[in-house]
DSSP file (Angstrom, degrees, kcal/mol; ACC not computed):
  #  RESIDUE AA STRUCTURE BP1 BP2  ACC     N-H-->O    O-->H-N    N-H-->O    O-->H-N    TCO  KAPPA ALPHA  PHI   PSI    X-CA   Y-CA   Z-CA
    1    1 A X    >>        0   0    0      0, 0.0     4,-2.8     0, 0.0     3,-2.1   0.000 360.0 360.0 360.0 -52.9  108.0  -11.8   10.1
    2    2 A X  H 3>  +     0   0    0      1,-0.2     4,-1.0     2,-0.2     5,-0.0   0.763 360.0  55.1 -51.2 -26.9  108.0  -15.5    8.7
    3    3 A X  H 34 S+     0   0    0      2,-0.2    -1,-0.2     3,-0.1     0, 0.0   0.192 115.6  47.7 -93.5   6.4  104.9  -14.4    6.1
    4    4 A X  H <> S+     0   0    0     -3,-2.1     4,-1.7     3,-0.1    -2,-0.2   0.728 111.0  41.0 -55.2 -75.6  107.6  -11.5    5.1
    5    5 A X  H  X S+     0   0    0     -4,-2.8     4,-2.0     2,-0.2    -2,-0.2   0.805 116.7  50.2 -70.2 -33.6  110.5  -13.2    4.6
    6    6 A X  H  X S+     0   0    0     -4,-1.0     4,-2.6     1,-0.2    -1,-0.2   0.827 114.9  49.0 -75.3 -46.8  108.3  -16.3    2.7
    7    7 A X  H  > S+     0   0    0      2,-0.2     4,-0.9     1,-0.2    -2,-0.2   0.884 111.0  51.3 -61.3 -35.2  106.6  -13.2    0.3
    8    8 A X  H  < S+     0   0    0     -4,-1.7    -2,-0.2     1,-0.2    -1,-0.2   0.777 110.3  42.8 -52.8 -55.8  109.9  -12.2   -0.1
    9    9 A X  H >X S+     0   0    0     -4,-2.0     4,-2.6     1,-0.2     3,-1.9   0.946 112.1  57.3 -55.0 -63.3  111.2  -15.7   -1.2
   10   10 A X  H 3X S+     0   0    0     -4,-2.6     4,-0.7     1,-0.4    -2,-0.2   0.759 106.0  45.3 -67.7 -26.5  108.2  -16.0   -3.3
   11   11 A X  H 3< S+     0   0    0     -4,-0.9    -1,-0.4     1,-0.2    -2,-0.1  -0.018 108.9  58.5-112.8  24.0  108.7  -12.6   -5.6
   12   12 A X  H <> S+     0   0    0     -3,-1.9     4,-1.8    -5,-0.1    -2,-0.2   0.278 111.0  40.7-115.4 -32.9  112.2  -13.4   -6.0
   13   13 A X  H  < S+     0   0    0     -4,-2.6    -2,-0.2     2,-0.1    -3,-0.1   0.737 112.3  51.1 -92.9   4.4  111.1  -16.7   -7.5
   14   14 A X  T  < S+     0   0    0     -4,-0.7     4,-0.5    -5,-0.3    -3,-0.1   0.971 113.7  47.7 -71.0 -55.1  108.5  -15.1   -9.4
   15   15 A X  T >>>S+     0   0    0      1,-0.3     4,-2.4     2,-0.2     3,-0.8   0.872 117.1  44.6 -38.3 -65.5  111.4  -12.4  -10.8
   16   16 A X  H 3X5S+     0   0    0     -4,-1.8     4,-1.3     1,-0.2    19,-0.5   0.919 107.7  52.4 -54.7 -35.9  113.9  -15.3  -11.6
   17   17 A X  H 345S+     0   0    0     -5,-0.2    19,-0.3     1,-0.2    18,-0.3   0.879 115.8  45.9 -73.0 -13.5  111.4  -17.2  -13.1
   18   18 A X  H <45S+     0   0    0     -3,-0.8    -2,-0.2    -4,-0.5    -1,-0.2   0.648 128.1  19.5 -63.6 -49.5  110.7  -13.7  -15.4
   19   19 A X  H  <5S-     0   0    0     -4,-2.4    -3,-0.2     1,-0.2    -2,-0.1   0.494 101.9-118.7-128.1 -22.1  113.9  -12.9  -16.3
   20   20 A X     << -     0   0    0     -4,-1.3     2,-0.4    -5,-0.7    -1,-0.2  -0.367  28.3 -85.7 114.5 154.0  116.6  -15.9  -16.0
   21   21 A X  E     -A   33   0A   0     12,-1.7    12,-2.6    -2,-0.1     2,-0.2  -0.901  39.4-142.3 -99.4 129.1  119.6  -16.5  -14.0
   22   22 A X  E     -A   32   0A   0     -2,-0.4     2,-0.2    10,-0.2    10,-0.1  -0.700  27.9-103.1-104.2 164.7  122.6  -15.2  -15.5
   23   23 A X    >   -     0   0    0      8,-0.5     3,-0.8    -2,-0.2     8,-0.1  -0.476  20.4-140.0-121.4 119.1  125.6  -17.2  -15.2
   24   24 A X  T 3  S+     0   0    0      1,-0.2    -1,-0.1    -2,-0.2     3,-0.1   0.032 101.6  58.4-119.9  39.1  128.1  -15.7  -12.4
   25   25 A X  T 3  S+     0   0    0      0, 0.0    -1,-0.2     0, 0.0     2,-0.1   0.705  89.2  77.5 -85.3 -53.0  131.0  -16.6  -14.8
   26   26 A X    <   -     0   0    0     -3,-0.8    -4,-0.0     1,-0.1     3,-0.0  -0.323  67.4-153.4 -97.6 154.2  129.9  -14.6  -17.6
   27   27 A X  S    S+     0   0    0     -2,-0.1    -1,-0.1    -3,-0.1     2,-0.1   0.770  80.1  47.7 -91.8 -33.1  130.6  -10.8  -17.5
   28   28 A X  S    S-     0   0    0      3,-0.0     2,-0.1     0, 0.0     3,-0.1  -0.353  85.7-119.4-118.3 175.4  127.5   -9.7  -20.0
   29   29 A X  S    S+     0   0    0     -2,-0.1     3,-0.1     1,-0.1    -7,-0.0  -0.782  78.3 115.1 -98.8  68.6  123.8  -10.9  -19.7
   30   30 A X  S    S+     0   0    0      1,-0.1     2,-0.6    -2,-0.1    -1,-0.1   0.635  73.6  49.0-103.8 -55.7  123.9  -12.4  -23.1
   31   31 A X        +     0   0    0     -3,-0.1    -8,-0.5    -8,-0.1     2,-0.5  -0.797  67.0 172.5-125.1 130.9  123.5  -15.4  -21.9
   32   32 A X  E     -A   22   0A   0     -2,-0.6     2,-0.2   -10,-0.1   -10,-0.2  -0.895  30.9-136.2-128.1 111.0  120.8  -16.6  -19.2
   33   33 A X  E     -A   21   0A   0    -12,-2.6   -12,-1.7    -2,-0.5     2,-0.2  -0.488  36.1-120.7 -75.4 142.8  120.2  -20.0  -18.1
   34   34 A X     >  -     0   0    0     -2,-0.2     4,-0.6   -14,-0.2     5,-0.2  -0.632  18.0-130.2 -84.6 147.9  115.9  -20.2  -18.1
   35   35 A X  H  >>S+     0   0    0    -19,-0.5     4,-2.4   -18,-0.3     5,-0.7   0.794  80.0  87.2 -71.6 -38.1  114.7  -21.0  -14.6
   36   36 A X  H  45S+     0   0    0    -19,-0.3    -1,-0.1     3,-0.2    -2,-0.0  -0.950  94.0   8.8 -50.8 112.3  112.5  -23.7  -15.6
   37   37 A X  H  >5S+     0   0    0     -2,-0.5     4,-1.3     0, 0.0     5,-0.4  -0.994 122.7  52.0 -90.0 -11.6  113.6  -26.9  -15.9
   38   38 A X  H  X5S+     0   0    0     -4,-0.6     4,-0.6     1,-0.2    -2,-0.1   0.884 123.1  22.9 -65.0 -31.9  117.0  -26.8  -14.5
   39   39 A X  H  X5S+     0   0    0     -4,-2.4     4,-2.5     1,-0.2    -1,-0.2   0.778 119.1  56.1-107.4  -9.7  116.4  -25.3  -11.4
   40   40 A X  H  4<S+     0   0    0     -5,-0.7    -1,-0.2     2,-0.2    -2,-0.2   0.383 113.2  46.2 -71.6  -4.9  112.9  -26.1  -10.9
   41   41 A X  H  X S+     0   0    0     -4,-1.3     4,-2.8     3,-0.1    -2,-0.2   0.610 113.1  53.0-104.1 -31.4  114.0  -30.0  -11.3
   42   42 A X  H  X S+     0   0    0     -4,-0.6     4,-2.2    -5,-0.4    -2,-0.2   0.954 110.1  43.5 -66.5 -69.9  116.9  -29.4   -8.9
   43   43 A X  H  X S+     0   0    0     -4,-2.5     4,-1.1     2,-0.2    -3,-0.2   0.801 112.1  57.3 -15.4 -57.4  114.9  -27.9   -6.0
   44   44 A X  H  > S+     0   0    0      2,-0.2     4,-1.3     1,-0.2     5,-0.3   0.874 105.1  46.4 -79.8 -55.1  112.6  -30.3   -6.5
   45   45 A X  H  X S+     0   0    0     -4,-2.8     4,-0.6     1,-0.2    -1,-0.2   0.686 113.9  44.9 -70.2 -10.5  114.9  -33.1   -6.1
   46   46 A X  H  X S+     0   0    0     -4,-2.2     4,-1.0    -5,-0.2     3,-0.3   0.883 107.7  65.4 -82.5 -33.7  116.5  -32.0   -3.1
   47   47 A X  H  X S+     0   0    0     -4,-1.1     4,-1.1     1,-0.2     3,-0.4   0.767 103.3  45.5 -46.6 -46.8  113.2  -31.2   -1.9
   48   48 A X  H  X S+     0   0    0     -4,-1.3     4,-1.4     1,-0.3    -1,-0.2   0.481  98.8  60.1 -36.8 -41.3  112.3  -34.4   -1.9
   49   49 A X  H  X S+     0   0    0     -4,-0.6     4,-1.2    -3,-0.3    -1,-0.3   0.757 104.2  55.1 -92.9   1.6  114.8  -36.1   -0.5
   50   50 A X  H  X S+     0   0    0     -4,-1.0     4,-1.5    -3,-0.4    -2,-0.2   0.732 109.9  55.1 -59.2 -44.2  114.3  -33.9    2.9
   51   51 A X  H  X S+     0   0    0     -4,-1.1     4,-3.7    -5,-0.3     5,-0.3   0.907 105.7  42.9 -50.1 -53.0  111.2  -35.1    2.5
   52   52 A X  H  X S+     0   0    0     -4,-1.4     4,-4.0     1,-0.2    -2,-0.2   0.997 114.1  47.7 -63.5 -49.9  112.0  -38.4    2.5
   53   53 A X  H  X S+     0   0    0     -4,-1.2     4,-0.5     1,-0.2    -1,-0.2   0.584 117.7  47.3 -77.3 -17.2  114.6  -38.4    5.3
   54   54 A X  H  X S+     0   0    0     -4,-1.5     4,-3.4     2,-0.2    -1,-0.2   0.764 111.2  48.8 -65.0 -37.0  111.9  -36.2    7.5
   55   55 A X  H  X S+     0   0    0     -4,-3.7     4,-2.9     1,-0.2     5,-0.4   0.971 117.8  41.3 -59.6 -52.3  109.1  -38.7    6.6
   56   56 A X  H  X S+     0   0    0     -4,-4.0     4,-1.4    -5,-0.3     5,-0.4   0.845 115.7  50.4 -43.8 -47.8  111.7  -41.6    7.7
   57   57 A X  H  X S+     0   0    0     -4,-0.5     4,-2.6     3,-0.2     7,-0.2   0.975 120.6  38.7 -76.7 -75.7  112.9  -39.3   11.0
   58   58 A X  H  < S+     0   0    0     -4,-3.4    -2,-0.2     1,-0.2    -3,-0.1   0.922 122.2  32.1 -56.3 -59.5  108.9  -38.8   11.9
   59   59 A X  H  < S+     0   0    0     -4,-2.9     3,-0.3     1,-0.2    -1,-0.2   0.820 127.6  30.7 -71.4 -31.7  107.1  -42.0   11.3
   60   60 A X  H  < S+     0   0    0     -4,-1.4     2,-0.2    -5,-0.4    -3,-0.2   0.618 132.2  18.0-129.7 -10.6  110.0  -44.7   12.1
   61   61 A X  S  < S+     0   0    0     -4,-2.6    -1,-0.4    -5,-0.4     3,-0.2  -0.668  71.5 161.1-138.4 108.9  112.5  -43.7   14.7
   62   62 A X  S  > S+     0   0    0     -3,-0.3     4,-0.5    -2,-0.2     3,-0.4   0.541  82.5  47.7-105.5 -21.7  109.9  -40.5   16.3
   63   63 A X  T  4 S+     0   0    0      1,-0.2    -1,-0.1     2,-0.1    -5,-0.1   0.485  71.8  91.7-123.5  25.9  112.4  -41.1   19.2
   64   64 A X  T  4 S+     0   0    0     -7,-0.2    -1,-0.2    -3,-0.2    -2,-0.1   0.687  91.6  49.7 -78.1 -13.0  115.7  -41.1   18.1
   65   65 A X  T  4 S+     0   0    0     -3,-0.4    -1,-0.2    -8,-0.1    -2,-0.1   0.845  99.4 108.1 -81.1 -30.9  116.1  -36.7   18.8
   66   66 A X  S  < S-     0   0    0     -4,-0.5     2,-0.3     1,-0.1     3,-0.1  -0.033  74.6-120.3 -78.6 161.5  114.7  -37.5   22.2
   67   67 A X    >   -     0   0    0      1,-0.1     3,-2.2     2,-0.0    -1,-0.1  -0.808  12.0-134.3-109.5 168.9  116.1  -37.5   25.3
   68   68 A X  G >  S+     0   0    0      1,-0.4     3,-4.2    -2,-0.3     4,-0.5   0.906 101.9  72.3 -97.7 -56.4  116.2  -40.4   27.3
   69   69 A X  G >  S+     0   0    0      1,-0.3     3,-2.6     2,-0.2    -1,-0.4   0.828  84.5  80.8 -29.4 -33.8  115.0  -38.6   30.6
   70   70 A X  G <  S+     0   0    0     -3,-2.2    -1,-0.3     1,-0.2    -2,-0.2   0.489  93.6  61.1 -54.1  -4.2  110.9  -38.5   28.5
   71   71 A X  G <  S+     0   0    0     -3,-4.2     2,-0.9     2,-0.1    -1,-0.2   0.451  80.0  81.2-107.1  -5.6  111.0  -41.8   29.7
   72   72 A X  S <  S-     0   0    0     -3,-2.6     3,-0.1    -4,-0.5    -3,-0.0  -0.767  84.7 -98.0-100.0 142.1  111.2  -41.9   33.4
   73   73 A X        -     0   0    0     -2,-0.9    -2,-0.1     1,-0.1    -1,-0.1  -0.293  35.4-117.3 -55.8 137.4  108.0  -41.5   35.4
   74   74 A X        -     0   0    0      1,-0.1     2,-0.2     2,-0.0    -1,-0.1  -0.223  20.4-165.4 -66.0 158.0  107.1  -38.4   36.8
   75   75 A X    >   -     0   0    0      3,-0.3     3,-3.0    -3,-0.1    -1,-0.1  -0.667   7.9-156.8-137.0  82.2  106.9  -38.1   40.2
   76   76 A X  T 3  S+     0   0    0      1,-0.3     3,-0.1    -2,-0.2    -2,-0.0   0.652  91.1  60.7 -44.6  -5.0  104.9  -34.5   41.2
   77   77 A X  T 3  S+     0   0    0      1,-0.2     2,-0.7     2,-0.0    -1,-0.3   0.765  97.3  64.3-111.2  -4.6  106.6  -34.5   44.7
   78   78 A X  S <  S-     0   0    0     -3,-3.0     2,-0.7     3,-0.0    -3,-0.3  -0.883  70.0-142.7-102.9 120.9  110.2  -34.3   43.5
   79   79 A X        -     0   0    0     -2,-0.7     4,-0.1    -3,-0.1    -3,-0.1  -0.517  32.0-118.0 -76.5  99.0  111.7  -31.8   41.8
   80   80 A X        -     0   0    0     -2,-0.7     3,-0.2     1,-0.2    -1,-0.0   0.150  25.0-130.0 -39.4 168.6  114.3  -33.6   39.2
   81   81 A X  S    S+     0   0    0      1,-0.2    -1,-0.2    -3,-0.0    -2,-0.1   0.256 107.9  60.4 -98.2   9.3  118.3  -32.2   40.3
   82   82 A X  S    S+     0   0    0      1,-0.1     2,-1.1     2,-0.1    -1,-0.2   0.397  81.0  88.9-126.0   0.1  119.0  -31.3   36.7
   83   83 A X        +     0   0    0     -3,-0.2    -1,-0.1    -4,-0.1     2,-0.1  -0.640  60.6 156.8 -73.7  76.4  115.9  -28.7   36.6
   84   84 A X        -     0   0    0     -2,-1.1     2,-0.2     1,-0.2    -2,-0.1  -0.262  46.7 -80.6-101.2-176.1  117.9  -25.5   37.8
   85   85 A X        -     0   0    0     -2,-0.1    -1,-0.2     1,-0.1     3,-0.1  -0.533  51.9-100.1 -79.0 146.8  117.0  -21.6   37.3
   86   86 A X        -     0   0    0     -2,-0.2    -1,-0.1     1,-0.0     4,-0.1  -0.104  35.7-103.5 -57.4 175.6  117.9  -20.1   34.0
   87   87 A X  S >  S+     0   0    0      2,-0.2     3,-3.0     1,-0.1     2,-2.1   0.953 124.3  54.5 -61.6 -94.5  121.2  -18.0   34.0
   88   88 A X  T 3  S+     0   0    0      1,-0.4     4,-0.3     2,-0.1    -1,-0.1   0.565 111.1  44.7  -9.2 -21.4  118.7  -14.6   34.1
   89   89 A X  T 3> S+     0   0    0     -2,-2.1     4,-2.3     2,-0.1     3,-0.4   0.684  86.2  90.5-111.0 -16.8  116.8  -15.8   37.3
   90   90 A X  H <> S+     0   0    0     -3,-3.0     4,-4.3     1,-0.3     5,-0.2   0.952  87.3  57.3 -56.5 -56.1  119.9  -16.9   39.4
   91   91 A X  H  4 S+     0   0    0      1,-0.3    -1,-0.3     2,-0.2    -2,-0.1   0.780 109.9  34.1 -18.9 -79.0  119.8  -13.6   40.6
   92   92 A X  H >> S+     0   0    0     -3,-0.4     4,-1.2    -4,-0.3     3,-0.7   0.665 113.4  63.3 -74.6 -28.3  116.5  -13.3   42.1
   93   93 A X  H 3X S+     0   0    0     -4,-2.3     4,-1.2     1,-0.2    -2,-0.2   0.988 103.1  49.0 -89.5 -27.3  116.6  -16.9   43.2
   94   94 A X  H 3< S+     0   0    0     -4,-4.3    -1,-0.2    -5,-0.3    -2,-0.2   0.106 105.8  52.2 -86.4  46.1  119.5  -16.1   45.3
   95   95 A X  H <> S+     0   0    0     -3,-0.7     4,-0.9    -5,-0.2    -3,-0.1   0.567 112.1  54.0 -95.3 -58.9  117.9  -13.0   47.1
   96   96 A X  H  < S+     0   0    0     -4,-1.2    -2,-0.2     1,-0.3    -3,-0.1   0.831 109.6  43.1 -75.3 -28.5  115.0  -15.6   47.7
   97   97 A X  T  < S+     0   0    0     -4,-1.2    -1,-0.3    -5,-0.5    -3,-0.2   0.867 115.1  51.0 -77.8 -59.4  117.2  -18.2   49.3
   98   98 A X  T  4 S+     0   0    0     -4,-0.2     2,-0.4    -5,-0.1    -2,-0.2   0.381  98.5  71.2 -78.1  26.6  119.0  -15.4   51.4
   99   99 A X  S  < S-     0   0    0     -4,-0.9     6,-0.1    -3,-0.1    -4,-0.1  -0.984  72.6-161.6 -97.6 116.5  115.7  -14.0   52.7
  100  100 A X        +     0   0    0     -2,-0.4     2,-0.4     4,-0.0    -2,-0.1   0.336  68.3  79.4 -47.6 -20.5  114.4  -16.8   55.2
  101  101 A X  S  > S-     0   0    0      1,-0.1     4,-4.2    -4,-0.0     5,-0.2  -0.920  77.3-137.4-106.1 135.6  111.1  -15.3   54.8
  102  102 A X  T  4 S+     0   0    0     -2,-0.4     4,-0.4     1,-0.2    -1,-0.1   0.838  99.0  37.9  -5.4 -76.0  108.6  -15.5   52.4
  103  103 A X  T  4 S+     0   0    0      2,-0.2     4,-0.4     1,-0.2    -1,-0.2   0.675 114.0  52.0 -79.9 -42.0  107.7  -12.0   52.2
  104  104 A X  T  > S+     0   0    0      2,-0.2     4,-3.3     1,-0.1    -2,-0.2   0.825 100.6  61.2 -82.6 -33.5  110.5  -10.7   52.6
  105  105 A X  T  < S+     0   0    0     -4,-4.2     4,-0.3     1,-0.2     5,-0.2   0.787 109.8  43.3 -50.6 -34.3  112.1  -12.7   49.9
  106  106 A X  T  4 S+     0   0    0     -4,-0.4     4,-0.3     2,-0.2    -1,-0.2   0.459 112.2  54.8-103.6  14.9  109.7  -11.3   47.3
  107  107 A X  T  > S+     0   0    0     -4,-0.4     4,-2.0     2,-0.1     5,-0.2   0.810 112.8  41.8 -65.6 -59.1  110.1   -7.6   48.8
  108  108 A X  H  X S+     0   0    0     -4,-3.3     4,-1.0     1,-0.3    -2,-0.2   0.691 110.9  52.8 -70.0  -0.7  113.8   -7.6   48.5
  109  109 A X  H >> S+     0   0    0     -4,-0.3     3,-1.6     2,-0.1     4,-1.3   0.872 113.9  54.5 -92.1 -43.1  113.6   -9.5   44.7
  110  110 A X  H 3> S+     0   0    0     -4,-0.3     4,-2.3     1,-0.3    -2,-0.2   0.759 105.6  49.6 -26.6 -40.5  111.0   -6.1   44.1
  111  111 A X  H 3X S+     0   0    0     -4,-2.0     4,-1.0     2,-0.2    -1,-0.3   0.603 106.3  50.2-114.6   2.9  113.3   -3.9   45.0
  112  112 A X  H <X S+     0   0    0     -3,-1.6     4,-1.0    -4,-1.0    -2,-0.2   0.750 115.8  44.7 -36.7 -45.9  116.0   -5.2   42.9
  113  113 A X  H >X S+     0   0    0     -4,-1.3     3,-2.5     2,-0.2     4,-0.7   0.999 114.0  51.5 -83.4 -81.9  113.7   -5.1   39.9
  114  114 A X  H >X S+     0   0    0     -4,-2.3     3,-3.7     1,-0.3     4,-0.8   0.655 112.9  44.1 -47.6 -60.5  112.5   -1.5   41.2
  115  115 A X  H >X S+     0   0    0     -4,-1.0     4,-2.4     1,-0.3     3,-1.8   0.880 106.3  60.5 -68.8 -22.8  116.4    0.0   41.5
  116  116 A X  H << S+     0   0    0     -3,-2.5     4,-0.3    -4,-1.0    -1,-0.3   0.661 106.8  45.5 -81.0 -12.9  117.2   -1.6   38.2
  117  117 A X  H << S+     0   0    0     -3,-3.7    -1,-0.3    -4,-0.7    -2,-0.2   0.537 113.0  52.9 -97.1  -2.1  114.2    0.9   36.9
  118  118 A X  H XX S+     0   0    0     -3,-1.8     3,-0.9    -4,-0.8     4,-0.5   0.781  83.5  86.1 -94.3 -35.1  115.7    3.7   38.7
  119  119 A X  H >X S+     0   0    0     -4,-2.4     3,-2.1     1,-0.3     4,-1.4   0.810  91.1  41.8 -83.3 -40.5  119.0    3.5   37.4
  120  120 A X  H 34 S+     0   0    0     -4,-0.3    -1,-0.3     1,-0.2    -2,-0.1   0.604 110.0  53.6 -86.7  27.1  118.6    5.7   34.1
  121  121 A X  H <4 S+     0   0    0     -3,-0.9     3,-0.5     2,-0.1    -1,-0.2   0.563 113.6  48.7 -92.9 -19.2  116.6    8.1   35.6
  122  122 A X  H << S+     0   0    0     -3,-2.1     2,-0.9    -4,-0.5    -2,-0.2   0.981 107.4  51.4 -80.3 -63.9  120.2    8.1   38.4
  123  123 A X  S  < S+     0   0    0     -4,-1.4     2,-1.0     2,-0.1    -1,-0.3  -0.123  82.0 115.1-115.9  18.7  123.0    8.4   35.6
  124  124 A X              0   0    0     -2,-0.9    -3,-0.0    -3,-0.5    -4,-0.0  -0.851 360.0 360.0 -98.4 110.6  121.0   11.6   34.0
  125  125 A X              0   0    0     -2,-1.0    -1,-0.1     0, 0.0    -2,-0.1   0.316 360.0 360.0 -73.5 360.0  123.7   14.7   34.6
């Protein structure tokens, strides 16, 4: 999809560069500003200063986005308290807490999954 939408881009600036950008004032096409220089100098200089203020962003504060927690050592035998289950798993992780077994935890999350493939096959009248 992104090598779509980019072709897309690219034969819309071919098109502008072909025929002109008309003026969203003016009622007729009489008069057409040409796409080289105005907007190809314009672009360019906004382009550039994204550039610049990413180049700045990467090279010279790399950790100013981050959060702060990338900084404490890990420790494999505790699981941090702010690493919970998505909203979409709460479900199946509380079947698996109120099963006390193993085995029986992942039957009954199975056979959630399993009614939840039965149900339009139920609701057909």
């Amino acid at each position: 999809m992104p090598f779509l939408i980019t072709a897309i881009i690219l034969l819309h600036l071919v098109l502008l560069h072909k025929t002109g950008s008309t003026e969203p004032t003016q009622s007729t096409n009489t008069h057409k500003s040409p796409f080289h220089p105005y907007f190809t100098y314009k672009d360019g200089y906004s382009l550039a200063i994204y550039l610049l203020l990413f180049i700045v962003l990467v090279f010279f504060y790399p950790n100013l986005l981050g959060h702060s927690d990338n900084f404490i050592k890990a420790n494999p035998l505790v699981t941090p308290a702010h690493i919970v289950p998505e909203w979409y798993f709460t479900p199946f992780y509380a079947i698996l807490l109120a099963c006390p077994n193993k085995l029986g935890g992942v039957i009954s999350m199975g056979a959630a999954l399993l009614i939840l493939f039965l149900l339009p096959f139920y609701a057909i009248t």
